[in-house]
Backbone atoms as SQL, in Angstrom:
CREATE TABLE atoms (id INTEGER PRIMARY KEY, chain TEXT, resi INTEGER, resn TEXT, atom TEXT, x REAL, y REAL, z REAL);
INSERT INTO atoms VALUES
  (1, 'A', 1, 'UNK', 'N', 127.260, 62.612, 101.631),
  (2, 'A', 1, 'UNK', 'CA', 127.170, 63.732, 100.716),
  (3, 'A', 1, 'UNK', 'C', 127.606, 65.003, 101.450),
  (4, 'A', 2, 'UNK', 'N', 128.188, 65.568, 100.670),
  (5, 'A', 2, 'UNK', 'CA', 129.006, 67.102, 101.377),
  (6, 'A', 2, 'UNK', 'C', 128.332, 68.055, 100.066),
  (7, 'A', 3, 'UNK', 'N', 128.249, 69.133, 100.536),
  (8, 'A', 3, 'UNK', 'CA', 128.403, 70.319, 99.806),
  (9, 'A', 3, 'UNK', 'C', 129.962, 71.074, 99.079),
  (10, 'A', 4, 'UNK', 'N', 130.282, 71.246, 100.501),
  (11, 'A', 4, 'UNK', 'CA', 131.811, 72.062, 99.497),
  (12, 'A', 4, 'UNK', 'C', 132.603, 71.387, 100.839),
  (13, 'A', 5, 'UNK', 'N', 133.677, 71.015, 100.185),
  (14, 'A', 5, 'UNK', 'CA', 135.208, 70.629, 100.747),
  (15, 'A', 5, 'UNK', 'C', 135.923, 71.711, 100.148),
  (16, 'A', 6, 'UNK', 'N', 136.976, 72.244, 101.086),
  (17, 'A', 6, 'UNK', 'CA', 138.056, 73.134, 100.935),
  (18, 'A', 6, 'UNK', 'C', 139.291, 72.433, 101.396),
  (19, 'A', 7, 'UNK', 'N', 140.096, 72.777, 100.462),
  (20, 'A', 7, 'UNK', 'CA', 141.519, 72.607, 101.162),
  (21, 'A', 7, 'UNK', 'C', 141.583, 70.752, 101.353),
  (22, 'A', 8, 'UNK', 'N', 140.547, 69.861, 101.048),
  (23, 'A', 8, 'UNK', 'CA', 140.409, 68.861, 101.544),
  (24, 'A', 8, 'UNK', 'C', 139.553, 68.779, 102.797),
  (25, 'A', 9, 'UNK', 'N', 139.111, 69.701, 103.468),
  (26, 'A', 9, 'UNK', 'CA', 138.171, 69.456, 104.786),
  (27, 'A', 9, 'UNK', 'C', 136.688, 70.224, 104.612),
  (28, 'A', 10, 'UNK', 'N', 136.618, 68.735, 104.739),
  (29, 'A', 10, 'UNK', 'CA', 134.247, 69.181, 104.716),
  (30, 'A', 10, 'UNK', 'C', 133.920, 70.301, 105.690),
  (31, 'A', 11, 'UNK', 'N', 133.600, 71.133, 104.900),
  (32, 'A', 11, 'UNK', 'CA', 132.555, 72.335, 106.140),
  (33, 'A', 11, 'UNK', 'C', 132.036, 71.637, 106.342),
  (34, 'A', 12, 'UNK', 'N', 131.090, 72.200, 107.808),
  (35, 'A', 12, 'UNK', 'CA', 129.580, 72.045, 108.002),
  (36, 'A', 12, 'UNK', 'C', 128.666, 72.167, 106.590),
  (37, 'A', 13, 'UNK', 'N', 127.576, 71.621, 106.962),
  (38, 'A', 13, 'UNK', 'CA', 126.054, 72.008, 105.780),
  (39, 'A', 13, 'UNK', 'C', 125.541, 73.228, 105.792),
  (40, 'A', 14, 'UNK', 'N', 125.709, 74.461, 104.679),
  (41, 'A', 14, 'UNK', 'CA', 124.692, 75.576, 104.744),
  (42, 'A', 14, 'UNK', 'C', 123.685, 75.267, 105.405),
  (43, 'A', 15, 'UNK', 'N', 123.015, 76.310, 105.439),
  (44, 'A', 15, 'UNK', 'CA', 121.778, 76.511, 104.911),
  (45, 'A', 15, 'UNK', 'C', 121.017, 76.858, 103.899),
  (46, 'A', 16, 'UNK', 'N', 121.634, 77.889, 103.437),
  (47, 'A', 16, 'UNK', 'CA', 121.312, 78.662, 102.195),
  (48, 'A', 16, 'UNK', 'C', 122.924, 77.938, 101.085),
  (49, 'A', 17, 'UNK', 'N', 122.541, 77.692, 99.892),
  (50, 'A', 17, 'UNK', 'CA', 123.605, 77.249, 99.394),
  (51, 'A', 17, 'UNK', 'C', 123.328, 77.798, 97.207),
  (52, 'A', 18, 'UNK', 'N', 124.188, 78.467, 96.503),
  (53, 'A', 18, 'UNK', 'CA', 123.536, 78.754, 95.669),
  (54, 'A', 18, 'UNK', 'C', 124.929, 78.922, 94.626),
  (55, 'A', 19, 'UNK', 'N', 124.920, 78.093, 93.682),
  (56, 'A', 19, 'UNK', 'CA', 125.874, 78.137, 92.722),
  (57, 'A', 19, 'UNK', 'C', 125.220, 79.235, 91.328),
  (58, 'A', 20, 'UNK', 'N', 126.324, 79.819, 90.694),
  (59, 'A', 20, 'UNK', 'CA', 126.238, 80.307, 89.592),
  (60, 'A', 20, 'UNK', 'C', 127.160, 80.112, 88.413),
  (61, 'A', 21, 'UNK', 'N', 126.813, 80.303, 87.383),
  (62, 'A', 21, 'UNK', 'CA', 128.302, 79.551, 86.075),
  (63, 'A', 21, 'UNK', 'C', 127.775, 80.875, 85.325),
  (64, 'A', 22, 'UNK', 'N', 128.389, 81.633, 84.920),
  (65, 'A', 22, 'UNK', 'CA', 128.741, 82.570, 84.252),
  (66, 'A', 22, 'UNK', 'C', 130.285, 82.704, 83.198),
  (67, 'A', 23, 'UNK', 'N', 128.927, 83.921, 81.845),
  (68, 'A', 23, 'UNK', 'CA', 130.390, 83.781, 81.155),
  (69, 'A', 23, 'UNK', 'C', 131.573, 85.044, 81.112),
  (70, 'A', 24, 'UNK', 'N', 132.609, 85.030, 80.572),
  (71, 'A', 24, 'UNK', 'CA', 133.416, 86.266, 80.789),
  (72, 'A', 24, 'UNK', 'C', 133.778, 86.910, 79.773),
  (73, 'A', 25, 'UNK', 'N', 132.949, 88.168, 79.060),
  (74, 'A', 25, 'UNK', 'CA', 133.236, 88.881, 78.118),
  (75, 'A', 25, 'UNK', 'C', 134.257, 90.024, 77.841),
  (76, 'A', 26, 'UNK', 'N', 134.672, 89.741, 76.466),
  (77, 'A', 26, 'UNK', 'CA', 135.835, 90.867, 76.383),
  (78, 'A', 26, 'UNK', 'C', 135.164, 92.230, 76.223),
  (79, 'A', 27, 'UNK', 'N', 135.865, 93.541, 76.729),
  (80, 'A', 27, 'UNK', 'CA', 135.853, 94.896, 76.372),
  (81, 'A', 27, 'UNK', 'C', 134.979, 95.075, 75.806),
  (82, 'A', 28, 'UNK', 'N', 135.163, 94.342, 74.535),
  (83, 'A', 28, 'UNK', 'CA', 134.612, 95.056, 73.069),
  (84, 'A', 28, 'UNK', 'C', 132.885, 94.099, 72.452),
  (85, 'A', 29, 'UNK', 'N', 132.148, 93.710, 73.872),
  (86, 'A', 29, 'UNK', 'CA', 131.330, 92.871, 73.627),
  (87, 'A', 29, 'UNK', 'C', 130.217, 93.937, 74.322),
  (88, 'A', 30, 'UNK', 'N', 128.800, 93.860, 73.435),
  (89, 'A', 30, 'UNK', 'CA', 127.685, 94.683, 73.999),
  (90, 'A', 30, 'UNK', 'C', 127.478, 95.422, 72.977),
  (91, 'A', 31, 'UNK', 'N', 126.335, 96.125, 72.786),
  (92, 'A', 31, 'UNK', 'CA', 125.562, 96.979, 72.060),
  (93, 'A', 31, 'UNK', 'C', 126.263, 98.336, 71.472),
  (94, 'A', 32, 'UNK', 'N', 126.629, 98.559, 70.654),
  (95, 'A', 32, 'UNK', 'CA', 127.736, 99.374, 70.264),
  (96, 'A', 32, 'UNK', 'C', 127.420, 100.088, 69.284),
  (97, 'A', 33, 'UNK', 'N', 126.179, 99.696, 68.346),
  (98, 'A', 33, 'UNK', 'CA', 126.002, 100.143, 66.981),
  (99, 'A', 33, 'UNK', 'C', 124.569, 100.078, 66.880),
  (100, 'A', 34, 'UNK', 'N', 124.098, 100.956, 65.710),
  (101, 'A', 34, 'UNK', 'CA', 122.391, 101.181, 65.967),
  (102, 'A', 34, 'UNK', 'C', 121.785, 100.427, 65.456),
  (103, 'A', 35, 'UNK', 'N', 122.107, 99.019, 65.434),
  (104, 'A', 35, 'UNK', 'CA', 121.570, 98.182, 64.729),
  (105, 'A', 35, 'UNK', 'C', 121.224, 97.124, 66.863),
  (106, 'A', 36, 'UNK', 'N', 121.426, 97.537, 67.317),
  (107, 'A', 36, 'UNK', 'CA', 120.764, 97.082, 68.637),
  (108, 'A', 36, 'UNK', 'C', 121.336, 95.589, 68.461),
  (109, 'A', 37, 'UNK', 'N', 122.112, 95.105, 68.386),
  (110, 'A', 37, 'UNK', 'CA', 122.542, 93.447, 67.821),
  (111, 'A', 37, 'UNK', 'C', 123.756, 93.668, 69.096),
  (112, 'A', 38, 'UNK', 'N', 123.369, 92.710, 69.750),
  (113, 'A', 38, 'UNK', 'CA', 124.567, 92.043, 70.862),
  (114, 'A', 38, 'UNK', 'C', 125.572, 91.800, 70.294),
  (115, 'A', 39, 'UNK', 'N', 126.814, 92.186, 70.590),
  (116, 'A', 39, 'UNK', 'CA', 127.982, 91.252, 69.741),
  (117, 'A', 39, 'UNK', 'C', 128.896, 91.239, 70.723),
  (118, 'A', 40, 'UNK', 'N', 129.517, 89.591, 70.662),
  (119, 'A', 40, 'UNK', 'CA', 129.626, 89.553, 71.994),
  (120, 'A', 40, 'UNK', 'C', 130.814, 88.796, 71.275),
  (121, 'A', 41, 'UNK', 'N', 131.639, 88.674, 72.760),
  (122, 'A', 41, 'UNK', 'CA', 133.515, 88.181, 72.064),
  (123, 'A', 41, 'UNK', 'C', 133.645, 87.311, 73.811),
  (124, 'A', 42, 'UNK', 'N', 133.079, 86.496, 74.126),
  (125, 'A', 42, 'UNK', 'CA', 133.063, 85.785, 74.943),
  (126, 'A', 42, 'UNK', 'C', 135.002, 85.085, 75.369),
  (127, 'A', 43, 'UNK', 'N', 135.388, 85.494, 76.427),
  (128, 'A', 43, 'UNK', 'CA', 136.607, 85.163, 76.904),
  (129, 'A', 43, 'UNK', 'C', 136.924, 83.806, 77.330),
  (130, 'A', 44, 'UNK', 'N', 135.900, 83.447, 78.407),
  (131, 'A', 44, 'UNK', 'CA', 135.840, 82.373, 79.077),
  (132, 'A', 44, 'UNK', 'C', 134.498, 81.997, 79.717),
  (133, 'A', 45, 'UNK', 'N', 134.113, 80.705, 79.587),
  (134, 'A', 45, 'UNK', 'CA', 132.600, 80.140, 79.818),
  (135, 'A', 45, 'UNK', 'C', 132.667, 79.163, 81.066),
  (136, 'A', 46, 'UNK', 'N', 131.699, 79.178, 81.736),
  (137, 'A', 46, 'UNK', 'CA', 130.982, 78.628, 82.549),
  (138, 'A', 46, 'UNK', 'C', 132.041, 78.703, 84.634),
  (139, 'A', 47, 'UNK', 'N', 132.582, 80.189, 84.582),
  (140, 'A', 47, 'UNK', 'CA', 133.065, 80.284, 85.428),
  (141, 'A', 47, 'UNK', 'C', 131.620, 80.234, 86.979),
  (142, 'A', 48, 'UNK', 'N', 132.379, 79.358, 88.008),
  (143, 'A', 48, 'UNK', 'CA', 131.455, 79.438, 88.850),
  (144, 'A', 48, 'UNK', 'C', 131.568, 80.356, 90.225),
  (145, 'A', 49, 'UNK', 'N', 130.118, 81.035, 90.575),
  (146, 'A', 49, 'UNK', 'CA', 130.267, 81.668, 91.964),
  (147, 'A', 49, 'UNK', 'C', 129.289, 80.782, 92.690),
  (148, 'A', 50, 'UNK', 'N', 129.949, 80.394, 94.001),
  (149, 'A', 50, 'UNK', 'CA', 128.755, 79.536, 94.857),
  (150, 'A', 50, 'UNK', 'C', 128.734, 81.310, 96.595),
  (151, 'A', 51, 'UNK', 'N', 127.308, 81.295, 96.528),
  (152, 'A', 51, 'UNK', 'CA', 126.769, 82.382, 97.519),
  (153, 'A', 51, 'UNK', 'C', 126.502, 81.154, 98.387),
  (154, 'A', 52, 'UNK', 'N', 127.171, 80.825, 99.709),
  (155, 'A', 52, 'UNK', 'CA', 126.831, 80.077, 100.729),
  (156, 'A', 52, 'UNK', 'C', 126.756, 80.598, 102.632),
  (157, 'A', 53, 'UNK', 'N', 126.076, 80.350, 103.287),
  (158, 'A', 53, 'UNK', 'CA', 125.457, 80.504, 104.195),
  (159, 'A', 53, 'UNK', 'C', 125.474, 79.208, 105.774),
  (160, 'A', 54, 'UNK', 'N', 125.959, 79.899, 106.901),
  (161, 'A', 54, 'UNK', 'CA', 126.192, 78.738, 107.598),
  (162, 'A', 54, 'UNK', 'C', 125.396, 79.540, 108.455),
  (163, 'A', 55, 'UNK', 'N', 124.786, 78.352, 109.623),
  (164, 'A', 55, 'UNK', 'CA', 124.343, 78.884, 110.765),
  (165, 'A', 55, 'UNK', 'C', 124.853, 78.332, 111.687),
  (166, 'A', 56, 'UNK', 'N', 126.292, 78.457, 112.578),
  (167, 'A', 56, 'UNK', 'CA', 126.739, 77.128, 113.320),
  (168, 'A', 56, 'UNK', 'C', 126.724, 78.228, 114.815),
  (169, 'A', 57, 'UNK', 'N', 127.105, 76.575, 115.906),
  (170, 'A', 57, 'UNK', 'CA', 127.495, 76.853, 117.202),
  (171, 'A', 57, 'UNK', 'C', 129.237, 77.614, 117.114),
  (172, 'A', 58, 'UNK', 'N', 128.975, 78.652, 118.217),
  (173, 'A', 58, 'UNK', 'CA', 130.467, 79.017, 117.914),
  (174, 'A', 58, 'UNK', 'C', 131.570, 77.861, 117.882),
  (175, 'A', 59, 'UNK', 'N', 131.520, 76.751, 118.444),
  (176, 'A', 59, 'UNK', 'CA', 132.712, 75.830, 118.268),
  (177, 'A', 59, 'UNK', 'C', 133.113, 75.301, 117.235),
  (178, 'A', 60, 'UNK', 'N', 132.154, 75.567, 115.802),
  (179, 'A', 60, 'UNK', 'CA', 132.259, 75.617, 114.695),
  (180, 'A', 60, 'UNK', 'C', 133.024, 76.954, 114.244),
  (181, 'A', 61, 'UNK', 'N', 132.922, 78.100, 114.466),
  (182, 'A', 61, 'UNK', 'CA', 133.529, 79.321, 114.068),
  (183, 'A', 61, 'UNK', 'C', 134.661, 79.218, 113.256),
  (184, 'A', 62, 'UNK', 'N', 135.962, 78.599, 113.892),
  (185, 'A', 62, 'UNK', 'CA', 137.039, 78.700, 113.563),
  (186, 'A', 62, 'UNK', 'C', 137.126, 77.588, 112.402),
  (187, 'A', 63, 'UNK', 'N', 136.811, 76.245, 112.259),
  (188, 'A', 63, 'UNK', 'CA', 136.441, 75.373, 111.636),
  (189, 'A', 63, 'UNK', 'C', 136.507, 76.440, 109.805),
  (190, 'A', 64, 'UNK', 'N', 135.561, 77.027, 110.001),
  (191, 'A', 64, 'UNK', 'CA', 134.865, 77.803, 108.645),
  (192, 'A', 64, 'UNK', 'C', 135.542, 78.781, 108.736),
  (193, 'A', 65, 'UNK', 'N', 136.011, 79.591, 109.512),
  (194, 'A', 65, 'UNK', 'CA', 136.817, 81.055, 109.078),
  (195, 'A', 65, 'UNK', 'C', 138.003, 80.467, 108.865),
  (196, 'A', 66, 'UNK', 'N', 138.343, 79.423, 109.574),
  (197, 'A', 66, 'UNK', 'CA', 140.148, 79.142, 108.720),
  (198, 'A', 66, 'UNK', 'C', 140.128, 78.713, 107.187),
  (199, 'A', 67, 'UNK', 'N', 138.987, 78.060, 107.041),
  (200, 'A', 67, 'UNK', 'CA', 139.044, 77.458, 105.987),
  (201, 'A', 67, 'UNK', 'C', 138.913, 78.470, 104.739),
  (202, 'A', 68, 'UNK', 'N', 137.976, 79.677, 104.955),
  (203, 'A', 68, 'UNK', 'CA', 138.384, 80.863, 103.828),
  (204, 'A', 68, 'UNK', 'C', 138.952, 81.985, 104.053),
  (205, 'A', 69, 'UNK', 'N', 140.061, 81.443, 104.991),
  (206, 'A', 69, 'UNK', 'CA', 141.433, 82.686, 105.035),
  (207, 'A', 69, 'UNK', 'C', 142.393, 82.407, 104.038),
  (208, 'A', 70, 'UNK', 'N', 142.806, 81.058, 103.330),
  (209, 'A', 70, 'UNK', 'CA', 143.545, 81.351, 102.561),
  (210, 'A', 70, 'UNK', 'C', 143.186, 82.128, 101.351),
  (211, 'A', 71, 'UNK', 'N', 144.424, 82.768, 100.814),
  (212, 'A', 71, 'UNK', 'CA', 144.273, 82.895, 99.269),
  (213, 'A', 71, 'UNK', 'C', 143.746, 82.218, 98.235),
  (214, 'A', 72, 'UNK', 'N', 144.211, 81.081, 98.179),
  (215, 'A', 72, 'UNK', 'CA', 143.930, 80.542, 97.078),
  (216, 'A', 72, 'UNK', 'C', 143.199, 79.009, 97.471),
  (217, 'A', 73, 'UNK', 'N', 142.088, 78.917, 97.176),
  (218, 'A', 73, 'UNK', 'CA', 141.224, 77.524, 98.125),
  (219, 'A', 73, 'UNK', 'C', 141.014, 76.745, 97.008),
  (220, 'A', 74, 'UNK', 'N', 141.066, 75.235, 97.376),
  (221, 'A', 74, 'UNK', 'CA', 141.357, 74.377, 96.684),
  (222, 'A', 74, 'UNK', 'C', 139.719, 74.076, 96.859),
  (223, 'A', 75, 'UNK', 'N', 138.702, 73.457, 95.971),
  (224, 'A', 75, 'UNK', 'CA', 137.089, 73.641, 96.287),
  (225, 'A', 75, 'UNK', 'C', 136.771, 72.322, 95.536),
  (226, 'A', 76, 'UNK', 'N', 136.293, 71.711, 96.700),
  (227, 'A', 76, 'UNK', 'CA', 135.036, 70.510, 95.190),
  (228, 'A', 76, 'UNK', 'C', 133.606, 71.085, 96.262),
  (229, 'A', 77, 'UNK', 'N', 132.749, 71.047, 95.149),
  (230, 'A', 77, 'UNK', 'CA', 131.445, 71.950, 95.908),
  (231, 'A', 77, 'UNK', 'C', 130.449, 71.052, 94.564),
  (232, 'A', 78, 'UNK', 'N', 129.608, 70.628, 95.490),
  (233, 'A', 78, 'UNK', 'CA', 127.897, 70.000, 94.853),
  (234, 'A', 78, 'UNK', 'C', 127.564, 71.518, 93.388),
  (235, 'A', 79, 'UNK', 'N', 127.468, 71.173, 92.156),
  (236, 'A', 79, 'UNK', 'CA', 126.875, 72.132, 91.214),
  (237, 'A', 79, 'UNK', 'C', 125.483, 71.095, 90.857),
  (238, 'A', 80, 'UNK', 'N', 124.824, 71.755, 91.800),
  (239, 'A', 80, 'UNK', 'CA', 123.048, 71.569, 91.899),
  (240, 'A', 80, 'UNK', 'C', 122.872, 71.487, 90.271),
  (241, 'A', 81, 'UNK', 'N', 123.572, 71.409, 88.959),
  (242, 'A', 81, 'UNK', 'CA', 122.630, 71.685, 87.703),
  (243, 'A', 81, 'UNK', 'C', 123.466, 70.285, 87.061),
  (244, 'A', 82, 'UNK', 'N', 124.216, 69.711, 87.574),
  (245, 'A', 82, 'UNK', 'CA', 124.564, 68.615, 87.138),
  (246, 'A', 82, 'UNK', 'C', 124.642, 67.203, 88.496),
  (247, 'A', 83, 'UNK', 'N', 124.348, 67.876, 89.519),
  (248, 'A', 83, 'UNK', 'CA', 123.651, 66.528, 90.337),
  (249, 'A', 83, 'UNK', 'C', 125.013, 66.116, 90.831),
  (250, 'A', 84, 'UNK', 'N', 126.541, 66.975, 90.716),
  (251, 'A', 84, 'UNK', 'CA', 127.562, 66.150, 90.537),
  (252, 'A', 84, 'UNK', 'C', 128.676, 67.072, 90.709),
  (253, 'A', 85, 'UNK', 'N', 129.509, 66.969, 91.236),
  (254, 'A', 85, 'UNK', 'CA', 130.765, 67.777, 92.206),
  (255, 'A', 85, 'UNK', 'C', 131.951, 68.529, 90.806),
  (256, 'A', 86, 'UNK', 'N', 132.240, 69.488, 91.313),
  (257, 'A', 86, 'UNK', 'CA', 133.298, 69.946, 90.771),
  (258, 'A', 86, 'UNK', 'C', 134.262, 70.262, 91.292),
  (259, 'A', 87, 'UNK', 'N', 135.671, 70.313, 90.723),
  (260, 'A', 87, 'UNK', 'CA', 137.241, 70.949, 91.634),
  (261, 'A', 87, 'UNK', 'C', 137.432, 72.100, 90.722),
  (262, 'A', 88, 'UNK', 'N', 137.497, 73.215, 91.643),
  (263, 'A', 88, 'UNK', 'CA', 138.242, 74.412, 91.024),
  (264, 'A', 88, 'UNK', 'C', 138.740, 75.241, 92.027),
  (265, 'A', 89, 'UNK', 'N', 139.664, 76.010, 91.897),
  (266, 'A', 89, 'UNK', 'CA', 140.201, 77.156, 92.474),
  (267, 'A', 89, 'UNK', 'C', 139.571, 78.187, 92.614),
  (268, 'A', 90, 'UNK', 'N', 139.116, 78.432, 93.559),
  (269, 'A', 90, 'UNK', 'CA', 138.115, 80.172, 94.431),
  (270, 'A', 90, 'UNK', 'C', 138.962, 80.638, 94.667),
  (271, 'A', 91, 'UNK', 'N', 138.144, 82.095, 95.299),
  (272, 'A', 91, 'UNK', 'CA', 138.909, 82.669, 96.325),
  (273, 'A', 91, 'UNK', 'C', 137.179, 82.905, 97.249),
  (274, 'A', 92, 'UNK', 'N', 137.533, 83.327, 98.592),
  (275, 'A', 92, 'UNK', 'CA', 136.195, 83.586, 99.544),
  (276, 'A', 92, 'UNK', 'C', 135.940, 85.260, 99.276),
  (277, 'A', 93, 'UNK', 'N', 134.652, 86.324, 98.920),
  (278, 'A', 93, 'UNK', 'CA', 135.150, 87.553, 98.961),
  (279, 'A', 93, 'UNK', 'C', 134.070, 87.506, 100.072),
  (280, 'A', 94, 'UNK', 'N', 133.990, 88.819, 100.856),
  (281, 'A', 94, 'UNK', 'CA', 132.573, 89.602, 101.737),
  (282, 'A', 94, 'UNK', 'C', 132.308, 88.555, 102.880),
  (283, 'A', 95, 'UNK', 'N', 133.439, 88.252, 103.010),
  (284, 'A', 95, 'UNK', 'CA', 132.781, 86.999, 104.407),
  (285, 'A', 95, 'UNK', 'C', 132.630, 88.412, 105.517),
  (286, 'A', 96, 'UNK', 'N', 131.556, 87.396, 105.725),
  (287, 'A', 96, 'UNK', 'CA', 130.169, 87.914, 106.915),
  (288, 'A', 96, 'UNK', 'C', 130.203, 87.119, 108.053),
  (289, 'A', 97, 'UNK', 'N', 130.062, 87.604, 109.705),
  (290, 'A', 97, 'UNK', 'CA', 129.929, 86.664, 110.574),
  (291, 'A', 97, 'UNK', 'C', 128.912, 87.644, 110.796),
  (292, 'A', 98, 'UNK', 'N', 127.596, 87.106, 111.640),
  (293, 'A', 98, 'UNK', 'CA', 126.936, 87.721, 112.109),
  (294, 'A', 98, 'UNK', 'C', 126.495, 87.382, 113.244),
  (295, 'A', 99, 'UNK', 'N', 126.069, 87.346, 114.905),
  (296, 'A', 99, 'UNK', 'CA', 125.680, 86.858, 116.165),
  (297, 'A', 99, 'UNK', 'C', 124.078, 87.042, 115.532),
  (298, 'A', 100, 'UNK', 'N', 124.145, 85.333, 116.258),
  (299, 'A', 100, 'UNK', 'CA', 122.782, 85.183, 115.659),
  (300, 'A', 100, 'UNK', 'C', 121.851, 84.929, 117.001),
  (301, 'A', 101, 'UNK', 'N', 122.186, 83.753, 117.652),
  (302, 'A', 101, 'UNK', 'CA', 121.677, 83.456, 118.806),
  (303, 'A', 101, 'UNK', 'C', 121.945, 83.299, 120.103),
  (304, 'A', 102, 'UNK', 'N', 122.454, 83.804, 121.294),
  (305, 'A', 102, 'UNK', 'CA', 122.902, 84.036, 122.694),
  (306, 'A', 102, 'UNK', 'C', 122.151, 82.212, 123.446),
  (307, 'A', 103, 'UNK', 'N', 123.410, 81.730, 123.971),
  (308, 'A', 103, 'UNK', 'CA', 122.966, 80.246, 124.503),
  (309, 'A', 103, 'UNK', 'C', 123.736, 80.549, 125.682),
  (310, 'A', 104, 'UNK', 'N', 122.720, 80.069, 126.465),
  (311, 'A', 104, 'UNK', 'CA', 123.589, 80.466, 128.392),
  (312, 'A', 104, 'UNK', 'C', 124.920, 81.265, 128.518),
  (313, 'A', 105, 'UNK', 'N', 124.575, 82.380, 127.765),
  (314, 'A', 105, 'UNK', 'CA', 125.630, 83.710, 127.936),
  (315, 'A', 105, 'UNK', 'C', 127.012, 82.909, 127.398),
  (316, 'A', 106, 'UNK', 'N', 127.338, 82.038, 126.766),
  (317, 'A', 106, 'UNK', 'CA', 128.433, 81.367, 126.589),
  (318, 'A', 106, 'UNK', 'C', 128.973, 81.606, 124.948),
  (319, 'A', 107, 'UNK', 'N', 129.690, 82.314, 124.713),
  (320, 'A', 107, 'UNK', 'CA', 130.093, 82.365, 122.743),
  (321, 'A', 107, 'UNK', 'C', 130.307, 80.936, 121.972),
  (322, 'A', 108, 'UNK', 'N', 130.722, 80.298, 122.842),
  (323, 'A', 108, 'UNK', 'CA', 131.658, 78.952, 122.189),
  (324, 'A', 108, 'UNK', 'C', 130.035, 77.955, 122.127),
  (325, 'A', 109, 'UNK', 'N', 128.972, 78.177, 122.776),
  (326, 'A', 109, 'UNK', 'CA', 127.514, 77.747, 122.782),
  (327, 'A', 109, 'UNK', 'C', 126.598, 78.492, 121.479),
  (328, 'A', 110, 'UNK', 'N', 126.871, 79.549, 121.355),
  (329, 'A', 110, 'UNK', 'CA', 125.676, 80.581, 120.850),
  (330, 'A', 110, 'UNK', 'C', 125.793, 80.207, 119.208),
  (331, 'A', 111, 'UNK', 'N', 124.703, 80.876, 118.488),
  (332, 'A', 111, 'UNK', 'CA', 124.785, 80.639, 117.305),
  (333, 'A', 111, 'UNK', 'C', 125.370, 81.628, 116.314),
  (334, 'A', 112, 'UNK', 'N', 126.048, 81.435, 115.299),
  (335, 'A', 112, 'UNK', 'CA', 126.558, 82.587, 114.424),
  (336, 'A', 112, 'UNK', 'C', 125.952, 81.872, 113.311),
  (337, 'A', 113, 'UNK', 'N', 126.300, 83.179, 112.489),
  (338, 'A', 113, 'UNK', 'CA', 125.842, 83.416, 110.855),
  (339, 'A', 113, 'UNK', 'C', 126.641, 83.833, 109.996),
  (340, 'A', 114, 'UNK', 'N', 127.440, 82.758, 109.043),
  (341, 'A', 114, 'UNK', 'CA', 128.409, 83.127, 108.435),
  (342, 'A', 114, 'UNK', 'C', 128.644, 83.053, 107.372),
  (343, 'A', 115, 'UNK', 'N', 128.379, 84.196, 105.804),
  (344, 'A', 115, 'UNK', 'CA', 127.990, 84.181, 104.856),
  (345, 'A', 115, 'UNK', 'C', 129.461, 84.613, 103.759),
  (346, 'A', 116, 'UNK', 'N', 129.620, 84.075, 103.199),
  (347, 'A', 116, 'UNK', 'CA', 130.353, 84.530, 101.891),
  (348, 'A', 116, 'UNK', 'C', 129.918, 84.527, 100.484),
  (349, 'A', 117, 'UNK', 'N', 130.819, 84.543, 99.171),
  (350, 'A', 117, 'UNK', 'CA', 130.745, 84.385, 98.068),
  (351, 'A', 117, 'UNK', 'C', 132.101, 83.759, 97.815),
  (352, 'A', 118, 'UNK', 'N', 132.092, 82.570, 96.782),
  (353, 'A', 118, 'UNK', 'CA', 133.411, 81.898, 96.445),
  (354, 'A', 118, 'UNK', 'C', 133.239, 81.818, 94.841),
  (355, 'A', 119, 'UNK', 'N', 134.369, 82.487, 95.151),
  (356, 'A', 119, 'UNK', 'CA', 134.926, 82.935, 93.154),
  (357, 'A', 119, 'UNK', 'C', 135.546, 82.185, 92.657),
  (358, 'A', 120, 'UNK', 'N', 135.279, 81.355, 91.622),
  (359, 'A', 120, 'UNK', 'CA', 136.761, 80.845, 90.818),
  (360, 'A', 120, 'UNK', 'C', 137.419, 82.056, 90.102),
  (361, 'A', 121, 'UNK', 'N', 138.819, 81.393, 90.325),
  (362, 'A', 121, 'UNK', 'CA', 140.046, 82.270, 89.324),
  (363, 'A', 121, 'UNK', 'C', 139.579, 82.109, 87.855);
């Protein structure tokens, strides 16, 4: 079992791992009139954002930052609400590295923290 494959190659396992499906409303959708009634003109349904979280040894680093440098990432990723994988096109936004843990003064030893958000188109 994997979480998210990119490009065809398994990351590592989060830690933190968190899908969302959202829908995409037009302009002219929302509260507009004094009758307080939603009216909504829905574009496109069940687009997904997965918020994921790594904690690896730096010799992992490059592994995961190559993998959301491209533009356009090819994704099958676990959607926790159906028990069952999906393929779609992301993109990575807000990638985060952060130094997490110092291991015998060595980078390629120590631990990082490396957080994004992955958008479908």
């Amino acid at each position: 079992m994997y979480f998210i494959r990119i490009n065809g190659h398994e990351l590592p396992t989060p830690f933190f791992y968190s899908v969302t499906s959202r829908d995409i409303e037009s302009s002219g959708s929302g509260r507009f009139d004094e009758t307080g009634i939603v009216h909504r003109s829905r574009v496109r349904h069940n687009v997904r954002t997965c918020d994921v979280k790594w904690r690896v040894p730096g010799t992992e680093l490059d592994t995961i930052s190559t993998a959301l440098s491209e533009e356009l990432l090819h994704v099958s990723l676990l959607n926790p609400a159906s028990a069952g994988y999906v393929n779609c096109d992301m993109y990575a936004e807000s990638v985060k590295a952060d130094f997490y843990q110092q291991q015998n003064g060595n980078a390629s030893e120590s631990w990082w923290e490396i957080s994004c958000r992955l958008i479908e188109y």
